[in-house]
Each structure stands twice: as C-alpha cells, then as structure tokens.
C-alpha positions in Angstrom: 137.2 95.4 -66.0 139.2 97.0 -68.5 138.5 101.0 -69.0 136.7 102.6 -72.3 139.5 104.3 -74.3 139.2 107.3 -75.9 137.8 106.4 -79.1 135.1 104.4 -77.4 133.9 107.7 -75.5 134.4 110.0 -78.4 132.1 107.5 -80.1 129.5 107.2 -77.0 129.4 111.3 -77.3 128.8 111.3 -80.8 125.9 108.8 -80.4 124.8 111.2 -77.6 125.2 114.3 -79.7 123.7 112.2 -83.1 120.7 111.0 -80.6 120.2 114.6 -78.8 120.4 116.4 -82.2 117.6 114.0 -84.1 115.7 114.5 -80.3 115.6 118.2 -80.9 115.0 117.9 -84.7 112.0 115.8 -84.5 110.6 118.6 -81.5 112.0 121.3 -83.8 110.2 119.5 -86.9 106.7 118.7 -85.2 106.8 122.5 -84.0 106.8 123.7 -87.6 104.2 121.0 -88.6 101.9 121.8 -85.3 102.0 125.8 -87.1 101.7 124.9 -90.7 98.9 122.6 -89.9 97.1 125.6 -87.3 97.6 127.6 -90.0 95.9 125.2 -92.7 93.2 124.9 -89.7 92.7 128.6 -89.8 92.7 128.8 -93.5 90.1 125.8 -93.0 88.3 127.6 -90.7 88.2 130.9 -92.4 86.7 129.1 -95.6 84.2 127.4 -94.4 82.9 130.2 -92.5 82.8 132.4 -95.5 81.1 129.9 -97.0 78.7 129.4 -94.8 78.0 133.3 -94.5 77.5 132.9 -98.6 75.2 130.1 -98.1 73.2 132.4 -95.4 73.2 135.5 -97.6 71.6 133.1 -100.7 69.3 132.0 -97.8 68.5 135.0 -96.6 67.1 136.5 -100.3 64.4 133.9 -99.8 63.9 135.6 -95.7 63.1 139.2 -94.5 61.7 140.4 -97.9 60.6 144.3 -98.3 56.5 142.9 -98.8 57.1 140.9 -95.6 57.8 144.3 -93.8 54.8 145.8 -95.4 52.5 143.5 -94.6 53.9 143.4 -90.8 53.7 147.0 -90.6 50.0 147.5 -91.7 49.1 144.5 -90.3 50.8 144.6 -86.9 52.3 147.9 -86.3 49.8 150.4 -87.0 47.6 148.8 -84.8 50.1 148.7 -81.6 50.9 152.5 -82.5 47.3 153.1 -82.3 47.4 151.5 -79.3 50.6 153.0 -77.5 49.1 156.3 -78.1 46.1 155.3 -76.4 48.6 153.7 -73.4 50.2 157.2 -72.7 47.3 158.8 -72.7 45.8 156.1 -70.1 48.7 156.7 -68.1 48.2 161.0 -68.4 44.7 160.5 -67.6 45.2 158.2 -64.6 48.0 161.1 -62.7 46.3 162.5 -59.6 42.8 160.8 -59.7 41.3 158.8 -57.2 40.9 155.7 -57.1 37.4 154.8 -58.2 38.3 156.8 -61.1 40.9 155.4 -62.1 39.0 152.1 -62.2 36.4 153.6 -64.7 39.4 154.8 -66.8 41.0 151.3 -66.3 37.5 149.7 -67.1 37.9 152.0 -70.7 41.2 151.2 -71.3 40.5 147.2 -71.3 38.5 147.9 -74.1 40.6 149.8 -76.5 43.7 146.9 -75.7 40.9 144.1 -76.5 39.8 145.7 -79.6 43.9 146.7 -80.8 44.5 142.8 -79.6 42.3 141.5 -81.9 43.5 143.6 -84.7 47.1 142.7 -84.4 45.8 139.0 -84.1 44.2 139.3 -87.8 47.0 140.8 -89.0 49.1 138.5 -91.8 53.1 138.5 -90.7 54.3 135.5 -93.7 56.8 132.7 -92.2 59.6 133.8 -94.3 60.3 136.7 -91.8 60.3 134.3 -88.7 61.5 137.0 -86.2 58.3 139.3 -87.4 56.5 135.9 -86.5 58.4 135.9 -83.5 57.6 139.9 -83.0 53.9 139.4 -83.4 53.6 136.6 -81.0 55.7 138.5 -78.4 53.1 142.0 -79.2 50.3 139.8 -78.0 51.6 138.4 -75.3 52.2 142.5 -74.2 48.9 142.9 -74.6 47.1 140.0 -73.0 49.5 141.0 -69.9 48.3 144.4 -70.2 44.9 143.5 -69.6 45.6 140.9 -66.7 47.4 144.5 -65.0 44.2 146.2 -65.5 42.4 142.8 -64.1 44.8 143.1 -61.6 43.4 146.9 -60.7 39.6 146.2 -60.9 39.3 143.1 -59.1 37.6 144.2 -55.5 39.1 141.7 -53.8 42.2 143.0 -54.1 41.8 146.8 -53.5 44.7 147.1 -51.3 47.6 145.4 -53.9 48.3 148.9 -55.4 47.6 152.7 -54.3 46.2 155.3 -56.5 50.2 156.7 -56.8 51.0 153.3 -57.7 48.4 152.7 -59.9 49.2 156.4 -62.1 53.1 155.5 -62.2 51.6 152.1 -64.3 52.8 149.9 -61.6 50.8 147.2 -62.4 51.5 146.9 -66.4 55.3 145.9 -65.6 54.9 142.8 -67.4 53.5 144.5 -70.4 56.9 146.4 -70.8 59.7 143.6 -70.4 57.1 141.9 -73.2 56.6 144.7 -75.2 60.1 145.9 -75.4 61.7 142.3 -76.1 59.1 141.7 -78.9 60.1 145.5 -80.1 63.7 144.4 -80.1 62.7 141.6 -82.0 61.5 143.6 -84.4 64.5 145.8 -85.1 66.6 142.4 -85.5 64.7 141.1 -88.0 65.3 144.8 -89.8 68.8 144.1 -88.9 68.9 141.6 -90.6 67.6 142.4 -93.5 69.8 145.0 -93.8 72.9 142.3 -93.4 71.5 140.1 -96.5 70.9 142.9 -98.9 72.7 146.1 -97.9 75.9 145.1 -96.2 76.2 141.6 -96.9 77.7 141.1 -93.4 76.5 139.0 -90.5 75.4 140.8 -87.2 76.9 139.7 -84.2 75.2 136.5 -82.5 75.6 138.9 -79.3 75.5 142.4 -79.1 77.3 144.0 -76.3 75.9 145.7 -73.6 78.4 148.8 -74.1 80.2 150.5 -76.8 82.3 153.0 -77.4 82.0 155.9 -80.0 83.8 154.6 -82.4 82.4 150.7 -82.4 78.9 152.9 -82.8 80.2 155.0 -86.1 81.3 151.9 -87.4 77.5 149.9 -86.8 75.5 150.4 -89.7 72.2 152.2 -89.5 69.7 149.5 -88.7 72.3 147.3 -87.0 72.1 150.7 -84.1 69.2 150.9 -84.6 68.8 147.1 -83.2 71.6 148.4 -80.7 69.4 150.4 -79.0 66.5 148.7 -79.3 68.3 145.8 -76.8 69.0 149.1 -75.0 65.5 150.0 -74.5 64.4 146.2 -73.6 66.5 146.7 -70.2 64.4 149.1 -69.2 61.8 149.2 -66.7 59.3 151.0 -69.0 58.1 152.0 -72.4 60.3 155.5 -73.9 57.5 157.4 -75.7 60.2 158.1 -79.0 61.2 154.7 -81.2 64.7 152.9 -81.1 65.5 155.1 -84.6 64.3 158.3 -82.8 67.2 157.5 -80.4 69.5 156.6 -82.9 68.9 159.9 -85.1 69.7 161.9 -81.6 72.4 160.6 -81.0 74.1 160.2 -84.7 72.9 164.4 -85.0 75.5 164.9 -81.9 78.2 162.1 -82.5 78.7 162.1 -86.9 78.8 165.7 -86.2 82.0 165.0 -83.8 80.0 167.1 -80.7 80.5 164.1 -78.6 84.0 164.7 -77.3 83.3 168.1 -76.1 80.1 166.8 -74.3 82.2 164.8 -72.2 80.4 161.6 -74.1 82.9 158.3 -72.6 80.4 155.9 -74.7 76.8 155.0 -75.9 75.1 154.0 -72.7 76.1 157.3 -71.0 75.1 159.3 -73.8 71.5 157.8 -73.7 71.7 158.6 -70.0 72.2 162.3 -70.8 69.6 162.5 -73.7 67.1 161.2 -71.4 68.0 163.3 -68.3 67.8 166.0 -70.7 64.5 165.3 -72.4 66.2 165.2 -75.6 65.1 162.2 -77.3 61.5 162.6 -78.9 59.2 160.7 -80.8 59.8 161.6 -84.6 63.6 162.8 -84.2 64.1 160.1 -86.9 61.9 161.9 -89.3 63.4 165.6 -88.5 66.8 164.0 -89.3 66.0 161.8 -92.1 67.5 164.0 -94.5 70.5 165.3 -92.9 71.6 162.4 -91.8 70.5 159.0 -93.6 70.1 160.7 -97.7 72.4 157.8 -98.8 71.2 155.1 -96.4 69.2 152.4 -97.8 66.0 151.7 -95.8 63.5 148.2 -96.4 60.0 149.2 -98.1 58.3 149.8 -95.0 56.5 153.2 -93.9 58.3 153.3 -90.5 61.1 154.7 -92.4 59.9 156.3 -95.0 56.6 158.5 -93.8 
C-alpha cells in the first residue's frame, strides 16, 4: 500500500480545517440567530403584553366606575360600619361578666347582626364592579358565621365548649374574622383597581408580596397600599378597630417624612408590628392626615375617602 504524499495530507487538513471551520460557523451562525430571534421573542412578548394591558385599561372604563363605589358604600358599607361598631362594643360589654350574662348580651347581639344582615343583603352592588360583588357576598358570609358563633354560645347543650374568658376574648367569632377580613381585602382591590384604570394606568401585581421594604412601599401608589395592607390585616387572627387607610396614613406620616430610618424601621411588616405594640394606629388617622399627606392624591367618588 503505497503511502499519502504530502499534497494528499495538506489536502486531507484543509478539508479538515474547511469542514471544522463551516462546523463552527454554522454553531457560531445559529448562536446569533437563537439571540436575534429571543430578542424578536421578547420584543414579541413585550407587545403583546402592552397590548393587552391597553385592551384591559379600555375594559376597565366600562368596570369599577365611581357610582359603582357609591352605591356599594351606602348600600353595603354603612351598614357593616354600623354593625362593627356594635361588634366592639359586644365584645367591651361581654369583658368580666358571667356567663349567663353574657348569653343575654349574646341573645341581643344576634339581633342587631340579623337586622345589619338583612340590610347589607338589600343593598344594590352593580355587576360591573365584580370584586364589590365578590366583597358583598364574602360580608355576608361574615355575618351569617357570626351568628352560628353566637349559636355556638347559647346552645345549652354545649355549655362547656367555651369559658366565660373565652367567650369575652370573642373566641367563638374566629370564623367571622378570616371572612370578614378577606371580603374587606376584597374590597380594597377592587379600589386598587380602579385606581390602576384611571389614575395610574398600570396593572397591580397578580400577587402581592408578603413583605416589602421601604422603598418598594414609597413607590406603591396610594390605594395600591392601601390594598397592601389590607392583605396584611386578612392574616390576622382578628378584626383591627382602625381601617386598612388608617394604617396606611400612620405609617406614610412616619416614612414620607423619612422618620423611618432613625426608628430602626428594616421594612413594612415590622413597622405595623411597632404601631400596633404601640397603640399607634387608630380609627380615623386617615382623616387627620388627609390633608398633609394625600392633597394631590386622586381618590374614587366614594365617602370612605372623602368624609
């Protein structure tokens, strides 16, 4: 077998090289057209989500309008403010009683929820605000398991389910509050929202987080914290006796006034840790701080924000 000469391997290598090089150029090549084409995907991407988010703001004129807020708030919510009002002073009037008491002040307290049940039922919340829908439905559920926890008390048969100490700290309405407090969150979305079609004309986020920091909360707009810390308050085992914008006005007066660092404030949940250890949050804060703090803010036509 005769042996390759020279110009046969210098040949063979420059089929090698010829075949590596159109290897690596055809890698090389579908590299650049993997990015260009991510890049086109993204572009894509991007588009059609801005166009979606144009087609949901043109949808959204037609949802969450300022009469459907009125109506909700005359129709709904001044009855279940009557009504909380009338639940903290159950709970006052039940501290250090006996038990027989107790069970006539129970027996009086059925009637008022029955009578603010009814009145919340009657009241006219139209379908193009489905999370008000969604609100009311979740307010009577609160109250319907209200009264089963004051069934719960007077039923003889089961005198020995709950003490008297028990029965004062409101141990048997803790399905009223997980109820209450999601259809209240509900509430503040659906404000949230409105807030995103005609104020900001941004989306919220599908999910809000559990934490944030002090400078993800300066950069929420109002109603957007406000829904912030409504989810807050839905975690908790019990009703606050101040609103989610009475929390958010306490702690905007402390953190746009840049107090926060120097109370040792790390981020949002520990600061509503320290208001409430401190008794600092109260009912009408928002009010008292309406003016100093939200002049330029743009609120919906509803008297929760403007009485």
């Amino acid at each position: 077998m005769s042996r390759l000469k020279k110009s046969d391997y210098l040949l063979t290598y420059m089929i090698i090289i010829s075949f590596a090089c159109f290897v690596g150029g055809f890698f090389l090549g579908a590299t650049v057209m993997k990015g260009k084409m991510a890049a086109e995907l993204e572009w894509a991407t991007k588009a059609e989500r801005e166009n979606a988010l144009r087609e949901l703001m043109l949808k959204e004129q037609q949802l969450y309008r300022e009469q459907d807020f009125v109506s909700f708030y005359y129709g709904v919510y001044l009855p279940l403010e009557e009504f909380r009002a009338a639940h903290f002073r159950y709970l006052d009037s039940l501290q250090g009683k006996p038990r027989e008491e107790q069970l006539n002040i129970s027996e009086e307290m059925k009637k008022v929820v029955e009578k603010q049940r009814e009145e919340v039922e009657n009241g006219i919340v139209p379908a193009t605000s489905p999370l008000l829908v969604k609100a009311k439905t979740g307010y009577i559920n609160s109250l319907n398991a209200y009264t089963d926890g004051i069934l719960q008390v007077l039923d003889k048969n089961n005198l020995n389910a709950l003490t008297a100490e028990q029965i004062a700290a409101g141990r048997h309405l803790a399905p009223f509050y997980s109820l209450w407090l999601r259809a209240q969150a509900d509430l503040y979305k659906a404000i949230a929202l409105w807030e995103s079609a005609y104020v900001t004309k941004q989306e919220i986020p599908e999910a809000l987080p559990a934490t944030l920091d002090i400078n993800q909360w300066k950069a929420y707009p109002f109603h957007l914290r406000n829904y912030w810390t409504a989810e807050y308050l839905a975690k908790q085992p019990t009703l606050a006796r101040y609103n989610p914008e009475d929390l958010t006005a306490r702690l905007d007066s402390v953190i746009l006034t840049n107090q926060a660092a120097s109370l040792g404030w790390h981020d949002i949940p520990y600061a509503i840790r320290v208001l409430n250890t401190t008794s600092a949050v109260r009912q009408g804060d928002y009010h008292a701080l309406r003016e100093k703090l939200y002049a330029n803010v743009r609120m919906p036509e509803m008297p929760l924000f403007s009485e």
